[in-house]
TIKEVEX-736298 format. One line per 2 residues: their letters; for each residue x, y, z of C-alpha. Coordinates in steps of 0.2 Angstrom, whole numbers, plus 5000, padded with zeros to 4 digits. Example, Ala and Ser with C-alpha at 12.3 -4.5 7.8 and 13.67 -1.06 7.14 Angstrom:
as = 5062,4978,5039 ~ 5068,4995,5036
This chain:
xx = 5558,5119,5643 ~ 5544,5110,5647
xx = 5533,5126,5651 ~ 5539,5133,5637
xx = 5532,5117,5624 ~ 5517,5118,5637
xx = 5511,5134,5632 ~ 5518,5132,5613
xx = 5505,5118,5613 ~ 5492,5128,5623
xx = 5494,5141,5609 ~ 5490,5132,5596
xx = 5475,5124,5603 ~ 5467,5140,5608
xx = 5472,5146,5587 ~ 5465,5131,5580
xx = 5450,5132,5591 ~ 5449,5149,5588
xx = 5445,5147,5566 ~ 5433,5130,5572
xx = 5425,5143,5581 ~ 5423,5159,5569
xx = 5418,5145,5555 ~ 5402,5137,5567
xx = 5398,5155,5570 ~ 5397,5159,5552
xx = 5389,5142,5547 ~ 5375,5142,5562
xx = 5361,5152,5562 ~ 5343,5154,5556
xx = 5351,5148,5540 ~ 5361,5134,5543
xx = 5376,5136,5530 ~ 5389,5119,5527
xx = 5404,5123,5532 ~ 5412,5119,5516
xx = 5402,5134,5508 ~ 5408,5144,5522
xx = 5427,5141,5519 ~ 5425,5143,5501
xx = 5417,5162,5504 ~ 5431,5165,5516
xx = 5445,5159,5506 ~ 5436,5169,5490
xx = 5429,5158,5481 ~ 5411,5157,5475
xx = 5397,5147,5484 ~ 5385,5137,5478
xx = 5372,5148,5483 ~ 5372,5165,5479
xx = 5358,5167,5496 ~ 5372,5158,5506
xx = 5387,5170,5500 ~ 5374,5188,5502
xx = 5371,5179,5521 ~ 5390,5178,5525
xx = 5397,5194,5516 ~ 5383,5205,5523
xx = 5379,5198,5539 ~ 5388,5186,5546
xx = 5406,5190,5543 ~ 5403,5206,5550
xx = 5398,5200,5566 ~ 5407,5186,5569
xx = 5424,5199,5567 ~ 5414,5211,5578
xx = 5412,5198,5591 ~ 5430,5193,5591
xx = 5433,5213,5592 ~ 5422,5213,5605
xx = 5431,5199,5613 ~ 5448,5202,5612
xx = 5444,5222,5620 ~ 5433,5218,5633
xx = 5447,5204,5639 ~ 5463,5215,5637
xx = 5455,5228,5646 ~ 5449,5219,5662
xx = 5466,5209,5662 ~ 5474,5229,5663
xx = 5462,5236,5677 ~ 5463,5219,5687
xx = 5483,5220,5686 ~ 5482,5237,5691
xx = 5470,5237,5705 ~ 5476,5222,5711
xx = 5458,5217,5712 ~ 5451,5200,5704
xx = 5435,5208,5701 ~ 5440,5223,5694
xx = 5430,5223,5676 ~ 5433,5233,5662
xx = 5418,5244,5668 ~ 5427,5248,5684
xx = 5430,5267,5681 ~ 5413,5271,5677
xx = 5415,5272,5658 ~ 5400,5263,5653
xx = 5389,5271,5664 ~ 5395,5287,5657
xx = 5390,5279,5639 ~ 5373,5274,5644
xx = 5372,5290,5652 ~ 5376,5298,5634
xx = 5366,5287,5626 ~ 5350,5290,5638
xx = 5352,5309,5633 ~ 5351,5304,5617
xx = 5336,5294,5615 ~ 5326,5301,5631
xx = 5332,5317,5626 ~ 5328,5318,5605
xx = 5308,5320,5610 ~ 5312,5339,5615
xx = 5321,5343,5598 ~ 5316,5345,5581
xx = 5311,5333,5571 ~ 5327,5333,5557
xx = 5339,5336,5575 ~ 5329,5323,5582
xx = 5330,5309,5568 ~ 5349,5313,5567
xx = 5353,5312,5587 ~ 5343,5293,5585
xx = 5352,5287,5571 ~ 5365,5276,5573
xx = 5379,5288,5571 ~ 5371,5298,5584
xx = 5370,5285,5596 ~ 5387,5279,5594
xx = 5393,5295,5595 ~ 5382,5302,5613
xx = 5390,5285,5619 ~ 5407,5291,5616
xx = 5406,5309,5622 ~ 5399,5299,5639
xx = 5413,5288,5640 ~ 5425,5302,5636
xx = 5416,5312,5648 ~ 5419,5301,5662
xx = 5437,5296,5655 ~ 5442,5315,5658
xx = 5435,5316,5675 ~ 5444,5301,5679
xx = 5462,5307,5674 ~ 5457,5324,5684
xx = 5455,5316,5696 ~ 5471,5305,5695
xx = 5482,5320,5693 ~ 5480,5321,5712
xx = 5477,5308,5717 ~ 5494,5295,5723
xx = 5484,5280,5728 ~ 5480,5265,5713
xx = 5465,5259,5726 ~ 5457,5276,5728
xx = 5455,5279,5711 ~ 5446,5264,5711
xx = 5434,5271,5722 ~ 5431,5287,5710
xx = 5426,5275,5697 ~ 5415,5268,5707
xx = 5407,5285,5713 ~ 5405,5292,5694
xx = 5397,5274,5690 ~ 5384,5276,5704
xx = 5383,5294,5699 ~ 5380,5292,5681
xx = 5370,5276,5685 ~ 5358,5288,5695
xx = 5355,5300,5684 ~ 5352,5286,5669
xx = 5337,5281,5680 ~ 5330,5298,5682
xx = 5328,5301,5664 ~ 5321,5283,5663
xx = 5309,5284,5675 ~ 5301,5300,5665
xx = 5305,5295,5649 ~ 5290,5287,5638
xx = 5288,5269,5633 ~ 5295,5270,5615
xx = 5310,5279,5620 ~ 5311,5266,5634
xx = 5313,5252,5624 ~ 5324,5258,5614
xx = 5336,5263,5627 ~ 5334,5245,5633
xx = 5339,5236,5616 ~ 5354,5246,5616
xx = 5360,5241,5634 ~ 5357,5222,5629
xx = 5369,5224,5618 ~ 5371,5220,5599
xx = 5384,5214,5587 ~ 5374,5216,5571
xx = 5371,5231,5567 ~ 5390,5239,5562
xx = 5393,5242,5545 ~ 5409,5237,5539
xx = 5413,5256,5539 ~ 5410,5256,5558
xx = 5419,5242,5558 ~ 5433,5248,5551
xx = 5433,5264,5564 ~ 5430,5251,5578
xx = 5447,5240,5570 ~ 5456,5255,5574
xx = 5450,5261,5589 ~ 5455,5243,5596
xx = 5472,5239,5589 ~ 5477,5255,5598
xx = 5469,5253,5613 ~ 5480,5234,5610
xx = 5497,5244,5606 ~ 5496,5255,5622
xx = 5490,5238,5633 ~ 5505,5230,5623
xx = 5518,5243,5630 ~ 5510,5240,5646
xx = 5517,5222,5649 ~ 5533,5225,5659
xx = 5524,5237,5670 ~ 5509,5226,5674
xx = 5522,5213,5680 ~ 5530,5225,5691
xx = 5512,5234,5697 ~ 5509,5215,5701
xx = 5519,5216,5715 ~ 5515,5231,5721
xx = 5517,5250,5718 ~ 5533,5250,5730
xx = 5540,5237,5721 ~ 5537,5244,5705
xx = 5544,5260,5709 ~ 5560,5251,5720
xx = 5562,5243,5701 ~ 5561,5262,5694
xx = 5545,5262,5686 ~ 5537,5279,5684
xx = 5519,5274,5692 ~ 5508,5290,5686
xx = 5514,5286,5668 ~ 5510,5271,5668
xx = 5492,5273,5678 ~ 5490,5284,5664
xx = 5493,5273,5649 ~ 5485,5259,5658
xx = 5466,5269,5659 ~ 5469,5277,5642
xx = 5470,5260,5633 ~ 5454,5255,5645
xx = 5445,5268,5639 ~ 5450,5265,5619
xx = 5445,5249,5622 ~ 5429,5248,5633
xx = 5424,5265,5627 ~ 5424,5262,5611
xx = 5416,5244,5611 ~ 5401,5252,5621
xx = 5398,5266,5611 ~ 5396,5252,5593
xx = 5390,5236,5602 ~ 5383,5243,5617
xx = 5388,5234,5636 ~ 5391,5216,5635
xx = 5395,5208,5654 ~ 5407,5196,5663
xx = 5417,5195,5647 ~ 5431,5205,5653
xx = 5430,5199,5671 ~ 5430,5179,5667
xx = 5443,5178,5654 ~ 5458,5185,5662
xx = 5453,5172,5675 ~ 5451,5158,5664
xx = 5469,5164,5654 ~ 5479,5162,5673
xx = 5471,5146,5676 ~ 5474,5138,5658
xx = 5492,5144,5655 ~ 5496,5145,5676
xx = 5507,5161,5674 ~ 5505,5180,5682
xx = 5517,5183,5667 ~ 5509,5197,5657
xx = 5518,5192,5642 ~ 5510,5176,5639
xx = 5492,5183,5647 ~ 5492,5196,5634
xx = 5492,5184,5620 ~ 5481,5169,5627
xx = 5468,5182,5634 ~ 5465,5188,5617
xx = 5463,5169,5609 ~ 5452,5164,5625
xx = 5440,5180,5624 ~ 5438,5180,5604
xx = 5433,5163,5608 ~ 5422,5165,5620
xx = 5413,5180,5612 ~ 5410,5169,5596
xx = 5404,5156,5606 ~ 5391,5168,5614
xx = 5387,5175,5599 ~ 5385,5158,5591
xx = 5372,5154,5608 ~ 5362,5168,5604
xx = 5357,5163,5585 ~ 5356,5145,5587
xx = 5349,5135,5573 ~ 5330,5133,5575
xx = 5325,5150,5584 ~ 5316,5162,5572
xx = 5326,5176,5582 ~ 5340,5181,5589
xx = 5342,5183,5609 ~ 5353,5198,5617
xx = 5372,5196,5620 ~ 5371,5202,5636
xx = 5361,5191,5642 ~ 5371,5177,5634
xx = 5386,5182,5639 ~ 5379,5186,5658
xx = 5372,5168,5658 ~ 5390,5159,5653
xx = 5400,5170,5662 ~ 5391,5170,5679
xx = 5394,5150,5680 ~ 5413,5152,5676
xx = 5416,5168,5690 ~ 5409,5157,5703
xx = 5415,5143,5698 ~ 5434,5150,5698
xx = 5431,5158,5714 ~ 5425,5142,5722
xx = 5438,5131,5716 ~ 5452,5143,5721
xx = 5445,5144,5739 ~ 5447,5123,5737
xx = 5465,5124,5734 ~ 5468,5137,5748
């Protein structure tokens, strides 16, 4: 009863953290909003200031709800592939399915020089880079469940990943390497990431895309506490572990697929907060990680996001690095301080 008012309270802190959270991340910025004008745009009212309400509707809102997209998929995702590979630093990256996006992506952008110039202004576009991403990651999502059909072993499939990554990883720096200094800089703003640049039209698909990915993580729960065990276990308790494997990396690849193909790939994310999730709430019950690992990485992606524009700077500085900078700390940290308790 006690663990159970435990995490009732826990809950609601992380909720009502959560709306402090998106309403600072709406309110700061190179424009500093009160967040009494923020809560009256959010609630539908007019604000004072019609600048303020174009600011928020526009811009902000939409990335603030792409951050807690962003958030929420990058979390669920690494809490599926550490459960499944049994491996604390399993990320959500792990299978190789955003170096098969930046791969998409590079052939895109390094690759639109050798078109014409109305195929070559439709590659670069937005559309087309979002769309060379997802062919990559699906590209490398296919391989992967090839290879899985014949494959038995959880940990070897782990290794494939892996392989594709370094694969992919390889020929991304070929085509780097001869590509020009234009189409170099662009391939590196992408890879920094960015959360301002969807439409609420890609944000839309993105919503989706997401809440799938969620459903099919959702159905997952009772077979990440059994896989948690151990495959023998898990199929002692008759679970069928090839369907499962299956429904596990598809609902990866919704997720981290879909998140690098719109905001590009953002680190540490969905590495540090299934952590953070175990130690806060002190379970392995996936039932309750599911939940509180979609609060704490909304949270944390908002509060990267909120880093980044921070009021006073006349720009803005690359997720990626922000969420590399904040996330690196609290991996090592968690690692330390659970050697300490051994």
């Amino acid at each position: 009863m006690k663990s159970k008012n435990r995490n009732t309270f826990l809950f609601s802190a992380l909720l009502l953290l959560l709306l402090l959270t998106l309403a600072l991340n709406i309110s700061l910025g190179q424009v500093n909003i009160p967040l009494k004008e923020v809560f009256k745009s959010l609630t539908g009212l007019s604000s004072s200031k019609e600048t303020w309400e174009y600011i928020i509707v526009n811009f902000r809102l939409p990335k603030a709800i792409t951050a807690i997209l962003v958030g929420i998929g990058l979390s669920i995702s690494g809490l599926l592939m550490q459960t499944l590979f049994r491996n604390p630093l399993a990320g959500p990256y792990v299978l190789g399915l955003s170096s098969g996006s930046s791969l998409g992506v590079a052939l895109a952008i390094l690759g639109a020089g050798f078109l014409p110039d109305f195929l070559s202004s439709i590659v670069l576009s937005s559309y087309g880079i979002i769309l060379a991403s997802c062919l990559g990651s699906f590209l490398v999502l296919l391989l992967i469940l090839i290879v899985s059909v014949k494959i038995r072993d959880t940990a070897t499939i782990l290794i494939v990943g892996l392989m594709f990554s370094s694969f992919t990883g390889s020929i991304v720096s070929v085509l780097t390497y001869f590509s020009s200094a234009e189409q170099l800089q662009k391939f590196t703003f992408w890879n920094m990431g960015n959360l301002g640049n969807l439409s609420w039209q890609n944000i839309l698909i993105l919503t989706i895309v997401v809440v799938l990915g969620l459903l099919l993580s959702l159905v997952s729960v009772k077979s990440l506490d059994a896989l948690l065990l151990g495959e023998n276990y898990a199929k002692s308790m008759g679970l069928n572990i090839k369907k499962s494997r299956y429904i596990i990396i598809i609902a990866t690849s919704l997720l981290a697929g879909s998140i690098t193909a719109f905001a590009g790939p953002i680190a540490f994310i969905g590495l540090a907060v299934p952590h953070l999730a175990k130690l806060i709430f002190q379970t392995s019950n996936h039932k309750i990680l599911f939940w509180s690992t979609i609060l704490i990485g909304a949270i944390l992606m908002l509060f990267c996001d909120m880093i980044s524009q921070m009021p006073g700077l006349e720009f803005t500085l690359p997720i990626n690095a922000i969420t590399s900078i904040i996330g690196a700390p609290i991996v090592i940290w968690l690692i330390v301080r659970k050697r300490s308790l051994v």
